[in-house]
C-alpha positions in Angstrom: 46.4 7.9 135.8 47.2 7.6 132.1 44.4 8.2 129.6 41.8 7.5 131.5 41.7 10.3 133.4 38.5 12.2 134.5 38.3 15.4 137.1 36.4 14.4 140.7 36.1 16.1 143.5 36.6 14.3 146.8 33.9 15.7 150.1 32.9 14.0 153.3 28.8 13.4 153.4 26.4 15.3 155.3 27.6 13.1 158.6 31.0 13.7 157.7 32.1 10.0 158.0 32.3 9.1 154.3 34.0 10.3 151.3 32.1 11.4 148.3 32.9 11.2 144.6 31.3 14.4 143.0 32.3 14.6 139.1 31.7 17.5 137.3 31.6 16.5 133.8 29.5 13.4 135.1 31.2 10.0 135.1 33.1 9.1 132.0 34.6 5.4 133.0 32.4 3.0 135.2 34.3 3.2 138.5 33.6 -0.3 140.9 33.6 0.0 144.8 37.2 -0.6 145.9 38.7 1.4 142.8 42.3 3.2 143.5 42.1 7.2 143.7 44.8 9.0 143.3 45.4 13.1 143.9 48.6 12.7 143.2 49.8 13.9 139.6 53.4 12.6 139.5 55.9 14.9 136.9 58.2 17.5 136.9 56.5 20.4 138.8 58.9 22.7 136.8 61.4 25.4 137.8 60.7 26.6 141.7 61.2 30.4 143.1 63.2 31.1 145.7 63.2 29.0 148.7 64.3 30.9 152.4 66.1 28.0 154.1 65.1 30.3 157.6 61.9 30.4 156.9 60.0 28.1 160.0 57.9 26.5 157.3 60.3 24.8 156.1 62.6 23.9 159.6 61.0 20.1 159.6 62.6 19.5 156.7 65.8 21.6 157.2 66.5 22.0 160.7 70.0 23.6 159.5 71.6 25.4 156.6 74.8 26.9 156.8 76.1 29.3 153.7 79.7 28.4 152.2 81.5 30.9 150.5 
């Protein structure tokens, strides 16, 4: 977050029980054990297309939609 920022990429290990940092660019910033990661990259994610309230992808989060003209 902010601008200390670098690109990672997050796999499991070879026994698939632990996560693994992988940096492209190599490590920028000294990172301890126990530092927060976060995926998340939190702004406006801009104007959206269409959305088809029917559609079953989306029924979790709306189980109904009714049109009102």
């Amino acid at each position: 977050m902010g601008g200390r920022q670098e690109p990672v990429q997050v796999t499991l290990d070879a026994t698939g029980t632990k996560l693994q940092l992988l940096f492209p660019n190599g490590a920028q910033f000294a990172h301890q054990p126990g530092t927060m990661l976060c995926t998340y990259q939190p702004g406006n994610p801009g104007p959206q297309g269409p959305i088809d309230y029917g559609s079953p992808q989306y029924k979790a989060v709306v189980p109904f939609a009714y049109i009102i003209q």
